[in-house]
N, C-alpha and C positions, 0 to 999 in steps of 0.2 A: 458459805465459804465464798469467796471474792472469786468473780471470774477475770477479774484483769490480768493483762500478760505480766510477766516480771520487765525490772526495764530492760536486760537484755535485747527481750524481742519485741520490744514497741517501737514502732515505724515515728520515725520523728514527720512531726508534724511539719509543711510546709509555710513560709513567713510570707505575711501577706501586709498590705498600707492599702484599705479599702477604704471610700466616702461614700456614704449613699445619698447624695446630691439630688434627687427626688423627692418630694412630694408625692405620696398614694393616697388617690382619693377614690373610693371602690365602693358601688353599691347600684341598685336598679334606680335608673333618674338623674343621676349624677352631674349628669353631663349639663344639667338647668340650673346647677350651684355655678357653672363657669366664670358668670358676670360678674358675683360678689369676689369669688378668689380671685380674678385679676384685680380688682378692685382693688381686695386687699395689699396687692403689692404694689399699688398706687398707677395703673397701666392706664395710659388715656387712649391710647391709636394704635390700635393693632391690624395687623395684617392675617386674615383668615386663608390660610393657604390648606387646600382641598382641589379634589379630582370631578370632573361631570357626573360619576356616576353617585357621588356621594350628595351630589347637590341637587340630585332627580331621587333621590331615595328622601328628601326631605331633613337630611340632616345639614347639612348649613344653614337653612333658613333657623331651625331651628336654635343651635350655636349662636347666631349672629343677633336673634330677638333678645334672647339673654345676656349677650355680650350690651346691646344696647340699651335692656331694659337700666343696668349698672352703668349707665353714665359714658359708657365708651364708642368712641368712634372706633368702626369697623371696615376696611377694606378687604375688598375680594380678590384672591389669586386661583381660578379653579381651575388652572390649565394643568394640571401635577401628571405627568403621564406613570405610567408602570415600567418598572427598573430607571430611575431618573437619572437623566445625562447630563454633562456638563452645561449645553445648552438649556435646557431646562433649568436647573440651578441661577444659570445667569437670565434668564427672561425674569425669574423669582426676585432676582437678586434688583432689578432696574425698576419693577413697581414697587419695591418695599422706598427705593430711593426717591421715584418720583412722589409716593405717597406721605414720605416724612412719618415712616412710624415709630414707635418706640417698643416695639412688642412684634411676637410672631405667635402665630397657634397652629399647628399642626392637625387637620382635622383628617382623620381617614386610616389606610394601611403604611406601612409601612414607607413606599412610596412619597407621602405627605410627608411623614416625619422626618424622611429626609432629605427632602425639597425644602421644608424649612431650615432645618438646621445648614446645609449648606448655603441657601443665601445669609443666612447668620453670618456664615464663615468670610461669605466676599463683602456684606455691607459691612460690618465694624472691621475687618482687617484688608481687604483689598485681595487684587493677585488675581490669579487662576484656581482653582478647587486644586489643580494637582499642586500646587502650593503646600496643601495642609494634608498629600499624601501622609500619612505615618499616624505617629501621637504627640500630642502637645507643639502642635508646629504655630498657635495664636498668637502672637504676642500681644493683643490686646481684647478687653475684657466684651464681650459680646452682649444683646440685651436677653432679655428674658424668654424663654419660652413655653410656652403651654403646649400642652400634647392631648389628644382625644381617640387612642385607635377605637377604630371602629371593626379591627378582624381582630382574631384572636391568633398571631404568626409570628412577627418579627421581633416582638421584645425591644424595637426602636425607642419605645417610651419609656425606659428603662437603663438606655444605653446613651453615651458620652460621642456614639461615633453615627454619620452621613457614610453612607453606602453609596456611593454616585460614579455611573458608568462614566468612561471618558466618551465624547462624542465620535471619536476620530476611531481610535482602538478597539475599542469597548469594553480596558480591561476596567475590571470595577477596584474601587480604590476605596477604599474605608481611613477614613478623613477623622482622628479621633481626637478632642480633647477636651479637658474635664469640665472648660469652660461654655462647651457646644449641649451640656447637659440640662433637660427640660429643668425648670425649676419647677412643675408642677406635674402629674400626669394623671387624669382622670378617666377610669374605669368603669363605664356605664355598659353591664351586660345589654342593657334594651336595645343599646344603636349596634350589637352584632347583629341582633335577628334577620335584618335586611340583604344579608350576607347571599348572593346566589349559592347554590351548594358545594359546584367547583371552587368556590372562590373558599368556602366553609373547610374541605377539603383539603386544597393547597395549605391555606393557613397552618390550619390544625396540623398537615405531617410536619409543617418548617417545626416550629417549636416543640414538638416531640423531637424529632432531628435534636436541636438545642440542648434539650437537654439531656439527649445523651451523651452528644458530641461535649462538652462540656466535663461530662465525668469522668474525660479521662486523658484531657491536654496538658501539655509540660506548664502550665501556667496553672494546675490545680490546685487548690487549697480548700481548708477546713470549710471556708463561709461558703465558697465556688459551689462545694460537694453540698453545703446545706442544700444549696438554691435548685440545684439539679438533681439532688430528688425529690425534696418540695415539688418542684416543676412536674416531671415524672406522675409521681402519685396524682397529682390534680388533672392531669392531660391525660393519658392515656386511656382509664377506664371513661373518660368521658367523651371521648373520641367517636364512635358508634351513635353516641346518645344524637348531638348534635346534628349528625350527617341521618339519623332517621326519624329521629324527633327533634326537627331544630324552631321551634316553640317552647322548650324546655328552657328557660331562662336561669333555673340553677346549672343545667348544663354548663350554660353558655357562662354564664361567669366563673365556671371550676376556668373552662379551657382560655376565660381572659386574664387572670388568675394567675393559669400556671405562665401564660405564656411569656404572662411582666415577670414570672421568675428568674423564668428563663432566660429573660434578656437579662436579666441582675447577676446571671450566672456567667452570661459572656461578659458582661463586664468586668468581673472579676478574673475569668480564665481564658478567653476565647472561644474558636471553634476550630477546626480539622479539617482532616482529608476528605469529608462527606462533603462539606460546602465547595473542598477547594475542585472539587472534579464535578460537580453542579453548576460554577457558572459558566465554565467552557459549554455545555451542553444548551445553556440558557445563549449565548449570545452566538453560536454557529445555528440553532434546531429552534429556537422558540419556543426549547419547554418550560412550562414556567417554573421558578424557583421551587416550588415546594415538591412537585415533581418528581424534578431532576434529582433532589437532593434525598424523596423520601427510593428511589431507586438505585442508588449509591448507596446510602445508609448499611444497609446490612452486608453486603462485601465488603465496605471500612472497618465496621464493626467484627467480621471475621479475621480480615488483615489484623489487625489491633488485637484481638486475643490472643496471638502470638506470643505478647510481652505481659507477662504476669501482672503488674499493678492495674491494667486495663481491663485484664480479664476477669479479676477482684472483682473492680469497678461494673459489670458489664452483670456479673453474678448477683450482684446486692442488686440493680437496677431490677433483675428476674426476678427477685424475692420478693421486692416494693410490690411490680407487678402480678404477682400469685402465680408464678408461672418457672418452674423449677428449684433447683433448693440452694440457698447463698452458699454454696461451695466454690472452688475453684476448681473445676473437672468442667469437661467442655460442653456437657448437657445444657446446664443453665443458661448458657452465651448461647447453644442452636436455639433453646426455646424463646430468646427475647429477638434472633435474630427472622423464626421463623412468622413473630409477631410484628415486626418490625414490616415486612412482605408484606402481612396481611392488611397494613393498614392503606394501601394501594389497591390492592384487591378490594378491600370494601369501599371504596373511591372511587369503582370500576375503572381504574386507571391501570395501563400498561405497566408489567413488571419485569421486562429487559428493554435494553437500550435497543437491540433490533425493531422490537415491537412498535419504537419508541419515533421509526426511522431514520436511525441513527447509521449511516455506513462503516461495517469493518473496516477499510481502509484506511479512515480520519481519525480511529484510534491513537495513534503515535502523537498525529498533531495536538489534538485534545488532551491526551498526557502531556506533552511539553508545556500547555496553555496553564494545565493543573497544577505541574510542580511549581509554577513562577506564582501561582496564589498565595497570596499574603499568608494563608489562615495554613498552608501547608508547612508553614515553620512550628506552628504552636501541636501537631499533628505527633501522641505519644510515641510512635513508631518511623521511624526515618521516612521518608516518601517524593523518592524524586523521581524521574520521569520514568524510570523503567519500571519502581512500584506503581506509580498510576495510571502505568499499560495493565499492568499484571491488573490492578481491581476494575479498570474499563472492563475489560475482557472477561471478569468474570462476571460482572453487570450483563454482558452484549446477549 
């Protein structure tokens, strides 16, 4: 007998105009095909833009023998700091110009990826980065880029959009357009392994983050919902793996894996209230991103259960995960939220914002900082400053 609903009660699907403008190249080694796939696209002079700690772990040198064993000239940018600011952008952006390159590669976290793509933004179109605040603000066509993360987090390698703080403010601005997208992105579980475990950690809770946040933004659709639980399924039970056996190289490629999902998932939907009250936290405290946002996550995720389609959404996440039953009763939602906690706890990472040294006082401020986040628009449930006291505060 057919279990499909009659069409009365079938939830119309939501319309979507998706490109998957990537290139996925995925497997252990990967990363030493680099030289011939630029090759392929005919690249002579490229600019290798990477961070000190990726070029002491031996992976540029690496990059750069196989960039050169293929014919190409290779410049080095390895000044990439963590959360990249305008100034950084622009130091990126004046050796690509003195260098005359025709190419950029992205080597590293998420950081890198988007140190390159923002000088992309100021060398072929000019301005300031806050220029290209929004989507689609290019009006001309950028050069190529290659991408190599090296964490398993951001899903930058995957995504159309530069995350870049303003130097002055430091609100972060997500700079998006479809022409800013890697044409190529190469997934080599072996250059995680290098990973310190904090850094293993951070990573791996952002892109869980992702993809849950993902499942259940006013910008969701059919492909969005593939990619975030794809993402899901592959991240999570490998979460543990990583962080106590991170020698486990099938680990490590589930959670590099999920994490490019993930990012395919914010490109299609965005993200929410978790990120948008994580970076206030990241640019007042200095917690780092993955942090901040895996100690939000689960009081957004409460908040959000509120409105039934999220709370669907949040139930079937529970079932992927083996951990309550895809109903819509509030069970399911404690059990992913109670898992959601624990992946901080096994992090040994603090799980309030007190703990966090966060002052009750700057609450208020940090809401006001929350609501004006870009990512608080796309957020299933309304969330303006006085909800992002009320989820601070249940965070504190």
């Amino acid at each position: 007998m057919s279990t499909l609903l009659p069409p009365e009660h079938a939830k119309a699907m939501a319309a979507f105009d998706h490109v998957q403008r990537t290139r996925l190249v995925f497997g252990n080694g990967s990363a030493g095909r680099v030289g011939a796939l630029c090759a392929e696209l005919g690249l002579r002079r490229i600019l290798l833009v990477t961070d000190p700690g990726i070029v002491r772990a031996g992976h540029a040198a690496i990059v750069q023998e196989a960039l050169e064993s293929a014919g190409l000239e290779v410049v080095l940018f390895d000044a990439v700091i963590e959360n990249p600011t305008t100034d950084c952008v622009e130091t990126c952006r004046r050796v690509a110009e003195q260098a005359g390159i025709d190419s950029f590669l992205g080597l590293g976290g998420g950081s890198s990826m988007d140190t390159a793509k923002g000088a992309n933004f100021l060398l072929t179109n000019g301005g300031r980065m806050q220029d290209y605040w929004g989507i689609g603000l290019a009006g001309r066509q950028m050069l190529p880029l290659i991408v190599i993360p090296t964490t398993a987090g951001t899903g930058s390698e995957c995504q159309s959009f530069a995350l870049i703080s303003d130097a002055k403010t430091h609100q972060k601005m997500a700079c998006g357009d479809p022409k800013a997208a890697a044409k190529i992105a190469i997934l080599d579980p072996e250059l995680t392994l290098s990973q310190p475990r904090n850094v293993t950690a951070c990573t791996g809770i952002d892109a869980i983050a992702h993809a849950v946040e993902t499942s259940v933004t006013k910008k969701k659709n059919e492909l969005s919902w593939m990619f975030s639980k794809e993402a899901f399924e592959l991240l999570l039970p490998h979460f543990p793996t990583v962080l106590n056996q991170p020698d486990d190289l099938n680990a490590r490629g589930s959670m590099l894996l999920g994490a490019a999902m993930a990012g395919c998932a914010i490109e299609a939907s965005m993200l929410g209230a978790a990120h948008s009250t994580a970076n206030p936290l990241t640019a007042h405290y200095d917690i780092v991103h993955g942090q901040a946002v895996g100690m939000m996550l689960p009081h957004v995720v409460r908040f959000n259960a509120e409105e039934g389609e999220a709370r669907e959404a949040y139930a079937e996440l529970a079932a992927i995960g083996g951990f309550g039953q895809a109903e819509t009763g509030d069970e399911p939602v404690e059990h992913l939220i109670k898992r959601l906690t624990q992946l901080l706890e096994r992090a040994d990472m603090p799980v309030t914002l007190k703990a966090s040294g966060v002052e009750e006082s700057m609450l208020p401020a940090l809401a006001a900082e929350a609501a004006d986040q870009w990512t608080a628009n796309f957020n299933p449930r309304e969330a303006g400053q006085a909800e992002m006291e009320t989820i601070y505060r249940a965070a504190f």
